[in-house]
N, C-alpha and C positions, 0 to 999 in steps of 0.2 A: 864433428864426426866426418872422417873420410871415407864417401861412400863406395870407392875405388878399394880401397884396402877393405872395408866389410865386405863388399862383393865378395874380393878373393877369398875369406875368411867362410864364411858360406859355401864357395864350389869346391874348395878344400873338402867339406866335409859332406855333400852335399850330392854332388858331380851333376850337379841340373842338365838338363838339357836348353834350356833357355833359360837366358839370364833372370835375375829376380826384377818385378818393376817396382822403380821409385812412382807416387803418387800426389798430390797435391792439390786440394778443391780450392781454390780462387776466388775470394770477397769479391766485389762486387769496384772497379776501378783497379785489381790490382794484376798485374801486366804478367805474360807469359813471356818465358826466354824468345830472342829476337830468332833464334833458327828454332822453329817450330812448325809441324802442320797443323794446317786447320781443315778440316774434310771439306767442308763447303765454299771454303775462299780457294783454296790452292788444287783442290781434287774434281769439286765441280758436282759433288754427292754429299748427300745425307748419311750416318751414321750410324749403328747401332754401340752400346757402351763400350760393350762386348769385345766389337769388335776393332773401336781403338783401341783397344786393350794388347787386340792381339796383332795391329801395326807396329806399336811398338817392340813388343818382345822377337817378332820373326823379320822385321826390318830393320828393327836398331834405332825407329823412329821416335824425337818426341811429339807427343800428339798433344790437342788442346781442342778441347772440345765443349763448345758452350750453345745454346739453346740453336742458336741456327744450324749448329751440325745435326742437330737430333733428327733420327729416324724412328728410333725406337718406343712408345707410347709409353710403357709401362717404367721403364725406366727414367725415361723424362719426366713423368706423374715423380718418382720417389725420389728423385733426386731438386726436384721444387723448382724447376726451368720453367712449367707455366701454371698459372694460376690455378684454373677450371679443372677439378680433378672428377667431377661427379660422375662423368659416365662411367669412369675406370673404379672410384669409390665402389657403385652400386655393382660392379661385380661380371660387368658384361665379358669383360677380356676373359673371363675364367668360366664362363659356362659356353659349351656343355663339355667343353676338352678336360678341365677338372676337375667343375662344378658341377652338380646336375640339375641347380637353380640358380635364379640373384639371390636367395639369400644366403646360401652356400658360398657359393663366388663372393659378395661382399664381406664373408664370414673372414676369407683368405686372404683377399685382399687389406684388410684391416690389421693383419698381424706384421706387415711389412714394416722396418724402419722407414723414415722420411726426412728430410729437410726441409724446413720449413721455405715456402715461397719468397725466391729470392735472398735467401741466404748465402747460393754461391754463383757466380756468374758461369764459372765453369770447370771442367778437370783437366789436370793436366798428369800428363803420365809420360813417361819413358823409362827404356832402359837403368836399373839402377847407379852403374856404375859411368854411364854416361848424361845423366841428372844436373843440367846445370840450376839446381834451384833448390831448396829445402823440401823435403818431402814431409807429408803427415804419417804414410803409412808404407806398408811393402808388401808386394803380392808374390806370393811363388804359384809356378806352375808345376805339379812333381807329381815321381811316383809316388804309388801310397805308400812304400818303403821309407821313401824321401821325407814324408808329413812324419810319417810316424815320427821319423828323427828331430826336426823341428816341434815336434810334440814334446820327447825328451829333453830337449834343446829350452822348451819355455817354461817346462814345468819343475824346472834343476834345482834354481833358489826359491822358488817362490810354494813347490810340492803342491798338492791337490792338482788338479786336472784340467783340460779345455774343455768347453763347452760348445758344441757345435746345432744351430738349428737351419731348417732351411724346405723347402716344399720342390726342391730343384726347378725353380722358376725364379725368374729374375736374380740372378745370382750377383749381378752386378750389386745389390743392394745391401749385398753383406761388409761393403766398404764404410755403409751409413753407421751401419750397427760398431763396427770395428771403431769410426772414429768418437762416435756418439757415447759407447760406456770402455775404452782404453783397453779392450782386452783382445788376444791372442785367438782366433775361432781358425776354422778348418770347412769345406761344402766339398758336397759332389756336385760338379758344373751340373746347369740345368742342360735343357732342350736347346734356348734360345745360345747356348753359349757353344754345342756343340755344330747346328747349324748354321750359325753366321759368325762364329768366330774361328772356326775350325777347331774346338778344344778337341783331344783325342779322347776314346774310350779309359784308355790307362791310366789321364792324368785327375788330378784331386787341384784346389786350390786352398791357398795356407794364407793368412791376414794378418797384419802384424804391424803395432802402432808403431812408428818409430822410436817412440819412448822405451820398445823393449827389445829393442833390435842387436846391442851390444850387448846385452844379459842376454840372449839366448844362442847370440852366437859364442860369448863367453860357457854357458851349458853345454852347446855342442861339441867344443873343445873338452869338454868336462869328462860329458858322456861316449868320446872318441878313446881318451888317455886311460879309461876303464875298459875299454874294449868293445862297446857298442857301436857300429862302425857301418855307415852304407858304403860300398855295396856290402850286404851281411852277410859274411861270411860263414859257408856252410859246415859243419861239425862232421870232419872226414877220418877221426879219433878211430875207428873201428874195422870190425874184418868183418868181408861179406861172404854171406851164405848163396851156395848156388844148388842151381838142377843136379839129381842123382848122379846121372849118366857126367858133368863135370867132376865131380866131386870123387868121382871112381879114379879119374886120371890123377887126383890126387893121390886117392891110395893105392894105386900101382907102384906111384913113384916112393909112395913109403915102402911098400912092400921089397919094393927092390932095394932098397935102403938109399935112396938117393935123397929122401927127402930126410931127415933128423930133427924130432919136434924135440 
């Protein structure tokens, strides 16, 4: 798969504002591209997911990010970088902002995907189209105009619908679940991805195994050639009605006969 030519096939129909990211979790011994950042070796700081996420998309950077880059608690907890999860299990991170107890908070806590400890050493992510490595998955960042079409886009051949869930927390986490059961989801960014990632008010994010990345760009084209089309274009087919006092200056000029219906 040439991830240069799917890029283009995407902004085609798509018009992102930021590239899409190539993704890739990392076994444990298996080596990142040799031009890569590492937030803690080369930057000198710790990390939020979030927000290598969004080094790469607004600087074109590939990022890699393994347990020593972590800033972030809760996403380090789900992504299985350290062992000891019990404070964050019993629910403390979530009360009282969107818990009103530990058992609440634990209640929430518990429906998150995870990785098991030590399952990946680290992630890596870049630009897609400048991806030197296989990806697992693909992230868009878009209007919700934009998902919508990637929604039509995934559900072309396959019909029935995306499912999307989420508490707009930890949203990095939705990559678990994406590679964990192979399927296509969509989130409203949370808190933590609008404050330390800069996500904007406008945008949505879209998930997408790489297994299904040529069939939905294949759909989009599909869904394009029928006439469903970002930007969507508005239905200007009609004649507008206006205020009295307009509407008069029409019928003078009929009256004068200058106008002939």
């Amino acid at each position: 798969m040439d991830l240069t030519l799917l890029e283009k096939e995407f902004e085609k129909y798509l018009r992102l504002q930021s590239p899409p990211l190539a993704l890739r979790m990392l076994r444990p011994g298996e080596e990142a591209p040799e031009k890569c950042r590492k937030p803690f070796e080369h930057l000198k700081i710790k990390v939020n997911i979030c927000q290598g996420f969004s080094m790469a998309r607004k600087y074109g950077w590939t990022v890699r990010m393994g347990a020593e880059d972590m800033a972030c608690p809760p996403g380090t907890a789900l992504f299985g970088f350290f062992k000891d999860t019990e404070y964050f299990d019993a629910g403390n991170m979530a009360v009282p902002t969107y818990a009103p107890d530990l058992e609440a908070g634990a209640a929430l806590e518990k429906e998150f995907p995870r990785f098991e400890h030590g399952e990946y050493e680290a992630i890596l992510v870049a630009p897609m189209g400048r991806a030197a490595f296989e990806p697992d998955m693909l992230i868009f960042y878009a209007q919700p105009a934009q998902v919508m079409r990637l929604i039509h886009g995934a559900v072309y051949e396959s019909g029935g619908g995306l499912n999307s869930w989420g508490q707009c927390r930890f949203g990095c986490s939705t990559v678990i679940s994406v590679l964990q059961n192979g399927e296509c989801t969509y989130s409203v960014p949370g808190n933590g991805d609008r404050v330390f990632a800069g996500v904007q008010d406008t945008e949505m994010c879209f998930y997408m195994p790489m297994a299904r990345a040529e069939g939905v760009a294949a759909g989009l084209a599909a869904n394009h050639k029928g006439g469903t089309r970002y930007p969507v274009p508005a239905y200007l087919m009609y004649q507008a009605n206006f205020p009295k006092n307009y509407s008069r200056q029409m019928e003078i000029w009929r009256e004068k006969g200058e106008i002939k219906d």
